[in-house]
N, C-alpha and C positions, 0 to 999 in steps of 0.2 A: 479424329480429334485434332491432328493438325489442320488439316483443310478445314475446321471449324472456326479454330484460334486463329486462322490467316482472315475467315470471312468478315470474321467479327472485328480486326485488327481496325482503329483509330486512321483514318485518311487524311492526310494535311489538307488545309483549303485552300482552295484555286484561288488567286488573285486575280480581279477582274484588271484586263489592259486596254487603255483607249492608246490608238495610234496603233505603229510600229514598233513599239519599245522591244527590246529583247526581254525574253522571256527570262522568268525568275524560275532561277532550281529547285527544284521541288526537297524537300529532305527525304531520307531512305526511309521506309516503313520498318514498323518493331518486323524483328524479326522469331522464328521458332530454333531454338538450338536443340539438338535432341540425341541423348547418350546412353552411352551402355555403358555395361564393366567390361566389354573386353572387342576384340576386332570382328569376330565373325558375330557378337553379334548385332553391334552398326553397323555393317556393312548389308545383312540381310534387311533391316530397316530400308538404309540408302535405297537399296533398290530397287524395292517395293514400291519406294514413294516415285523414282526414278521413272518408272515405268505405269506411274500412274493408280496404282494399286490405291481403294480406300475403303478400307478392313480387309476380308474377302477375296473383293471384287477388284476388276479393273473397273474403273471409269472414268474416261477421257485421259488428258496428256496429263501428265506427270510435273510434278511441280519445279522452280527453280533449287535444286538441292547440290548442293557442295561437302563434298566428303573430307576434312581438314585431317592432316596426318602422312606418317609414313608412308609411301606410296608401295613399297616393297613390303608391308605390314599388310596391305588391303585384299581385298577377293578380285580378281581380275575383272569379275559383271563389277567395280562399281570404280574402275579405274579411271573409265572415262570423265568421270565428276570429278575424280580428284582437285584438291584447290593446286595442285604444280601442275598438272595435266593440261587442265583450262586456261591458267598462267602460259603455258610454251603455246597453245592453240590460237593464245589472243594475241602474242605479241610476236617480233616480225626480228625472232633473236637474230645476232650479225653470228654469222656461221666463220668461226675462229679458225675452222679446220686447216684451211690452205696457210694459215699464219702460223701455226704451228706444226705444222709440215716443212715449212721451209726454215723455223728455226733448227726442228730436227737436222734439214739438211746441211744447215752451217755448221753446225757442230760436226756433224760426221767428217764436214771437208776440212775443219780448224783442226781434228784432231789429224788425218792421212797429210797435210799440211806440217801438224808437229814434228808426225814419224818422218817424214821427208826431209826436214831439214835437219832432225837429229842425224841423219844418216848421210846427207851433205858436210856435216862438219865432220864426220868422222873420216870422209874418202877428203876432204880438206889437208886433214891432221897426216894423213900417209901422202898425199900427192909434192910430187918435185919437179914436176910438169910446170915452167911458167903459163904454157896455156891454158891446160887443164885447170891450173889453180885459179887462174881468171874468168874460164867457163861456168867454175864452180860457184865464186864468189857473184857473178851475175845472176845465176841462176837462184841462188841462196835471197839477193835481194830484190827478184822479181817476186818470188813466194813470200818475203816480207811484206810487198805492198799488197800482195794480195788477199795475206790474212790481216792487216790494219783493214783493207775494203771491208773485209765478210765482218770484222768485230762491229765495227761501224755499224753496219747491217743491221747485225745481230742486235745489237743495244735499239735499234731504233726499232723491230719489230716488237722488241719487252715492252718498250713505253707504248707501241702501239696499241699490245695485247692488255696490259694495266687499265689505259683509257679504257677501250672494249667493255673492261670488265666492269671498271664502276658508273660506264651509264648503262650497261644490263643492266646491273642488280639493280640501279635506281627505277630503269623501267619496269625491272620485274615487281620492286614492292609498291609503284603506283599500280599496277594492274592489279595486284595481289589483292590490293582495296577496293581497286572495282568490281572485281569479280566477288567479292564478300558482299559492298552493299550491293549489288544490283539480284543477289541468289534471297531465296523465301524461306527454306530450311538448312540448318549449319546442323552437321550429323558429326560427331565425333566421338572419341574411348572419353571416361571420365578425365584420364590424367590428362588425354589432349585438351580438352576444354579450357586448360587452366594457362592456354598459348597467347602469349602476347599479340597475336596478330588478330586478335576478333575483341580485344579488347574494349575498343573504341564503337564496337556495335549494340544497338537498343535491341535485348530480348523482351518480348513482351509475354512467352511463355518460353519457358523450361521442363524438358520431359527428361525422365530418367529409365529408360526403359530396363525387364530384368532385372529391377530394384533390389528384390529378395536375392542373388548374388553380389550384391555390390557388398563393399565395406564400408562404413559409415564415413571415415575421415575421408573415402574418394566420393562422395557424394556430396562430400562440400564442397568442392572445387568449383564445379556449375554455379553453384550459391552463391556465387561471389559478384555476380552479374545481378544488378536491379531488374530484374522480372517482376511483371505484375504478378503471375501464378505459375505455379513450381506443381506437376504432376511425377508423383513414383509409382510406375506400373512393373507391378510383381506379380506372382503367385510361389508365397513358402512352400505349399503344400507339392507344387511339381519342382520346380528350380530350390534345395533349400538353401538358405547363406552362407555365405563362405564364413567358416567360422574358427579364429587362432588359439583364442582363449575357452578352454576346458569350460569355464565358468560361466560364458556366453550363450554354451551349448544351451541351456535352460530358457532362455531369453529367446521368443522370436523377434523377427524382426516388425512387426506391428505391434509389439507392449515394449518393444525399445524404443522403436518414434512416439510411443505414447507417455514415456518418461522427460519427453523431454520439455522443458516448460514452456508454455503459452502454443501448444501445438493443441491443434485440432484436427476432429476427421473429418468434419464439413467443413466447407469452403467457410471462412473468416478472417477481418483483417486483425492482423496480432503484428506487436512490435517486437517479437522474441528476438537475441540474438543472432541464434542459429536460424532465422532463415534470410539475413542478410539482404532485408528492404523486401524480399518478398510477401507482398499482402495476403495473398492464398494460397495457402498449402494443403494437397489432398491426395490421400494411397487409394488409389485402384488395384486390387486384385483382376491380376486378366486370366482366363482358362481357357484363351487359344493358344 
C-alpha cells in the first residue's frame, strides 16, 4: 500500500534550461505518514518498511523512512532511523566535551584556591612574625591574581559554550528539515503525529494502522494534515478497541465511523468536518 501511494504520488515538472543557468530546486514530493496507537507497534511497521519488506515479502531496498519520537520510547532494530539519530549522523556536532572538562576543572582549583586562602588568613590573624606576615600576605595576593585569571577563564569558556550551543541547535533544526523532506515515509505513535516539526510537510496519504485499538479523539490528530486519502487498517475481530466508556462497549468501531456524517466506506470525495480536507476516507480490515 505504501509503495503504491509513493508510485502513484504527483511528480513536479522539469523545467527545460538553455545555457548554464543553475539549476531550479525541485519541491519535496507528497509524502506517506503512517501511525499506530502505540510504540511497538510503529516500530514493527518502521522496520518492515526499513528493510524492505512489501506485505509478506522482502523485495528489494527499503524505502526512505524516518521513525519521529522518543528515541528511549523506540525498539532498538528501528533506532537507526530515528529522526535525532539521522540528525547527530548528518551533522559534524562541535564536541563540548574538553570545554567542559576544563570548566569543571576551574572550579575544583577556584574552590582548593578558596580553602587556601581561608586558611591563609587565619595563620595571618595568629602570626607576629614581620616576615612571616609578609610571606603570607604575598602569598595571599599571588592566589588572588590567580583566581581573577581562572574567573576570567571561566566566564569566557560559558560565553563560549552558550555560542556552541545556539548554533547547534540552529544546525540541528536545519537538518532536522532536511532529513524530513528528503525521507518517503514519516512513521510515528498517533499523539507523536501531532509534533510541530512535520508540520510544514505535504502528506499525500495517511495510514493509521491497528485502527480497531486506537481511540477516536487520537485518530484526529493525523487529520489535521491535508492528505489526499486517509486509510484505517484494523481488524475488531482480532485486536478489539480500547474501550472507556461501559456504553461504547455495544458500539464497534466500524458502526462508530459509520455514525459519523458524510463518511463513506468507498473511497468518495466528501466535505465532512471530521476528516479535515481529506477527499478519501476508507476502513480496511486486515487479517495478517
Amino acid at each position: 500500500m505504501v509503495s503504491l501511494s509513493l508510485a502513484q504520488r504527483p511528480r513536479p515538472a522539469v523545467p527545460i534550461q538553455a545555457g548554464k543557468a543553475a539549476p531550479v530546486p525541485q519541491p519535496p514530493l507528497p509524502k506517506v505518514l503512517l501511525c499506530a496507537p502505540s510504540n511497538a507497534a510503529i516500530d514493527e511497521i518502521a522496520r518492515r518498511i526499513k528493510e524492505g519488506y512489501r506485505g509478506p515479502e522482502k523485495r528489494g531496498d527499503g524505502l526512505k523512512v524516518v521513525r519521529i519520537g522518543a528515541q528511549q520510547s523506540m525498539n532498538v532494530s528501528v533506532k537507526d532511523i530515528s529522526l535525532d539519530y539521522l540528525v547527530d549522523q548528518g551533522i559534524d556536532a562541535p564536541n563540548d566535551g574538553d570545554g567542559g572538562g576544563e570548566i569543571n576543572d576551574i572550579r575544583r582549583e577556584l574552590e582548593g584556591i578558596r580553602s587556601k586562602k581561608n586558611s591563609l588568613h587565619r595563620s595571618l590573624e595568629g602570626s607576629k612574625d614581620p616576615i612571616q606576615y609578609a610571606s603570607i600576605q604575598s602569598e595571599i595576593a599571588a592566589i588572588n591574581a590567580r583566581r581573577i585569571l581562572l574567573t576570567g577563564r571561566l566566564d569566557s569558556l560559558k560565553d563560549e559554550q552558550k555560542s556552541a550551543s545556539r548554533t547547534l541547535d540552529a544546525l540541528r533544526r536545519s537538518y532536522r528539515q532536511k532529513v524530513l523532506q528528503e525521507a518517503d515515509v514519516i512513521c510515528s505513535t498517533l499523539s507523536g503525529a501531532g509534533h510541530e516539526i512535520i508540520e510544514q510537510l505535504d502528506f499525500d496519504m495517511i495510514i493509521v494502522d491497528e485502527a480497531a485499538q486506537a481511540i477516536e479523539l487520537s485518530t484526529l490528530i493525523p487529520l489535521k494534515y491535508k492528505c489526499r486519502r486517509c486509510i484505517l487498517v484494523g481488524d475488531p475481530q482480532q485486536l478489539p478497541p480500547t474501550v472507556i466508556s461501559l456504553e461504547a462497549c455495544v458500539i464497534s468501531m466500524l458502526h462508530c465511523l459509520k455514525l459519523i456524517p458524510g463518511y463513506r466506506l468507498e473511497n468518495t470525495d466528501t466535505t465532512s468536518p471530521f476528516l479535515f480536507g481529506c477527499r478519501n476516507l476508507s476502513l480496511m480490515q486486515s487479517t495478517c
